[in-house]
C-alpha positions in Angstrom: 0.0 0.0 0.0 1.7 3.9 -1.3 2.4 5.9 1.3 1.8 9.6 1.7 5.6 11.4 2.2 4.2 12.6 5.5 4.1 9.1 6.8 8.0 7.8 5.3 9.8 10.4 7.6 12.1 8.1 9.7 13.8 11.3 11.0 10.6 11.9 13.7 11.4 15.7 13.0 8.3 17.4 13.6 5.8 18.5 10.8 5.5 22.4 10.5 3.7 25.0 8.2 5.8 26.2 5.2 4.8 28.6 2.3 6.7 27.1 -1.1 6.5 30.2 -4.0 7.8 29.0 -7.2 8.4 31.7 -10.4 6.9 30.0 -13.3 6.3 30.9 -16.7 2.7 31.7 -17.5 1.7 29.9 -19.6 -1.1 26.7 -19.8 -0.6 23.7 -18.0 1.7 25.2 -15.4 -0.6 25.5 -12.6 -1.7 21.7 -13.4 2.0 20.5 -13.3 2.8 22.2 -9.9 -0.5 20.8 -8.1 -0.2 17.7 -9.5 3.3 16.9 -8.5 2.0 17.8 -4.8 -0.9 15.6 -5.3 1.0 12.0 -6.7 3.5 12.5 -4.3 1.0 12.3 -1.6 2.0 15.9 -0.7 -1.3 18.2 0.8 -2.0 21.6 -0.6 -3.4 23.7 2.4 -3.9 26.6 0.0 -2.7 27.8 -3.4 -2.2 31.7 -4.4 -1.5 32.3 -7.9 -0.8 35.3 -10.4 1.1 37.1 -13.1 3.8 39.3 -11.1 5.7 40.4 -14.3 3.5 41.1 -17.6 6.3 41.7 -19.8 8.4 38.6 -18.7 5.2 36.9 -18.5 6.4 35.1 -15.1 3.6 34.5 -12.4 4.0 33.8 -8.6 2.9 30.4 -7.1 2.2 30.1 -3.9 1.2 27.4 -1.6 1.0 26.7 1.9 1.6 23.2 2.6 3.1 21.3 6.1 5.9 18.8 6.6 9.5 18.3 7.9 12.3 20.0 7.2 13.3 17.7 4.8 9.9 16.6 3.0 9.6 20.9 2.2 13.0 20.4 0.6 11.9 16.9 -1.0 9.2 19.6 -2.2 11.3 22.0 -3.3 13.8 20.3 -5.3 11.1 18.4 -6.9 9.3 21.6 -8.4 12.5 23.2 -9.6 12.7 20.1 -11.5 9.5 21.0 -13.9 10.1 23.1 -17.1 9.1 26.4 -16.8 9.9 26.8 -13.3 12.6 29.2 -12.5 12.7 30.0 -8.8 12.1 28.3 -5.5 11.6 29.5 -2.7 10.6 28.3 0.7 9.6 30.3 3.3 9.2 29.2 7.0 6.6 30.6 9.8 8.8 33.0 11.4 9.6 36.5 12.4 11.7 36.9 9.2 8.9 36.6 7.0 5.4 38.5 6.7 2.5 36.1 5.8 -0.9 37.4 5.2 -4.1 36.2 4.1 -7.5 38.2 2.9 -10.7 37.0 2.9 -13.8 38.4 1.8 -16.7 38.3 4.3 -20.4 38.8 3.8 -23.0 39.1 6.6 -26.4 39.1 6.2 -28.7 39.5 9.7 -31.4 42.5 11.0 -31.0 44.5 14.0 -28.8 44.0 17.3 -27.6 40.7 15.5 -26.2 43.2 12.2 -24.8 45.6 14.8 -22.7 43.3 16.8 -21.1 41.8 13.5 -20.1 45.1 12.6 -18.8 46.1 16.0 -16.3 43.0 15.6 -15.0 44.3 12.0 -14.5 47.3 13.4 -12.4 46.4 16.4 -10.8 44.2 14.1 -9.9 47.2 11.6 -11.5 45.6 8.4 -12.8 47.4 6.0 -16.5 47.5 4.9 -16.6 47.5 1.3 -20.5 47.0 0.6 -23.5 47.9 3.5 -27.1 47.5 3.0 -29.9 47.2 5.4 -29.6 43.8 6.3 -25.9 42.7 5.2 -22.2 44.0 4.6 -19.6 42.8 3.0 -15.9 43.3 4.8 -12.4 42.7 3.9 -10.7 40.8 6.2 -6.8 41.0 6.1 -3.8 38.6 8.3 -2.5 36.0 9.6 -4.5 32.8 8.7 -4.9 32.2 12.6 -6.6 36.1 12.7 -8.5 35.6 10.2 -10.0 31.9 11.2 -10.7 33.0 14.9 -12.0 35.9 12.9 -14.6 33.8 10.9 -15.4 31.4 14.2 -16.5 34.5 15.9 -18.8 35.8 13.2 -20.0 32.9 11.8 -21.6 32.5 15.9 -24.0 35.0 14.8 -25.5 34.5 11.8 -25.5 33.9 8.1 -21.9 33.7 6.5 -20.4 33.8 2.8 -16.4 33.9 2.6 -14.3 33.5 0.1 -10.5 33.5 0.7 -7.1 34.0 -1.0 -5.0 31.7 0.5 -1.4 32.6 2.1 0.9 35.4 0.5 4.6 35.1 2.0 7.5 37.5 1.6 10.8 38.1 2.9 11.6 41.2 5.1 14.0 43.2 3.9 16.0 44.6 0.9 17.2 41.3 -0.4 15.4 40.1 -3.8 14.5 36.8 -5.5 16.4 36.5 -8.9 16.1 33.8 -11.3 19.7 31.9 -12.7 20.2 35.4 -15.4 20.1 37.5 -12.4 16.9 39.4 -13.1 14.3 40.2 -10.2 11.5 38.0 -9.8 
């Protein structure tokens, strides 16, 4: 019986949260190649960001949060440098040298005390409303993943809920830059 790669890790090293951002060519196909290599390698895909970052170049950004060891994220890593048109890979650990956000889009829909309290918790969560009516708003709700689920368990308590999220964003504080193998700036 196959394996998933989270269960082969004789190491016992413990299984944390990574972001892995590749720099691919846009082109058709790519997207399928990256997810699928996660997917027959038994690899899970916790959430997947992706979009053109250079229109000329016509290079997007890839981005998926994913868990494992230390050494399955570089399993991981080395595997998707491997497919043609991938030029970058980066991984990015949960730490304090790194900002991580997510945004989610939020709609509520309730009457009264009910509408009232759900916008008292945007508010003292600093999201912005982008759409009020009588009877539902719609807020954007920007992170960390763990804000924005304790964010969602709180609302979601009272009442009716519609969200729709982007999935992790990761980048590297700093002044240093990602460049592919000609030098250039991803």
């Amino acid at each position: 019986m196959s394996k998933s790669a989270y269960e082969i890790d004789d190491h016992h090293d413990s299984v944390e949260r990574y972001v892995v951002v590749a720099w691919v060519d846009n082109e058709a196909g790519v997207l399928a190649r990256v997810s699928g290599l996660f997917s027959g390698r038994g690899y899970n895909i916790e959430s997947l960001a992706v979009s053109e970052v250079d229109h000329e170049r016509k290079i997007s950004r890839i981005t998926i949060a994913t868990n494992g060891t230390k050494e399955v994220i570089k399993q991981i890593q080395a595997q998707v440098l491997k497919l043609v048109p991938v030029h970058k890979v980066n991984i990015y650990p949960i730490n304090e040298e790194t900002i991580f956000r997510e945004l989610a889009l939020v709609k509520f829909i309730g009457e009264g005390e009910i509408l009232q309290k759900a916008e008292e918790l945007c508010v003292d969560n600093k999201f912005e409303f982008l759409d009020k009516t009588s009877k539902s708003f719609i807020v954007q709700a920007l992170g960390l993943r763990t804000e924005i689920d304790e964010f969602i368990k709180k609302i979601k308590a009272l009442g009716t809920v519609s969200i729709s999220r982007t999935g992790a964003l990761a980048m590297k504080k700093g002044s240093e830059t990602v460049k592919d193998n000609k030098g250039l700036v991803l």
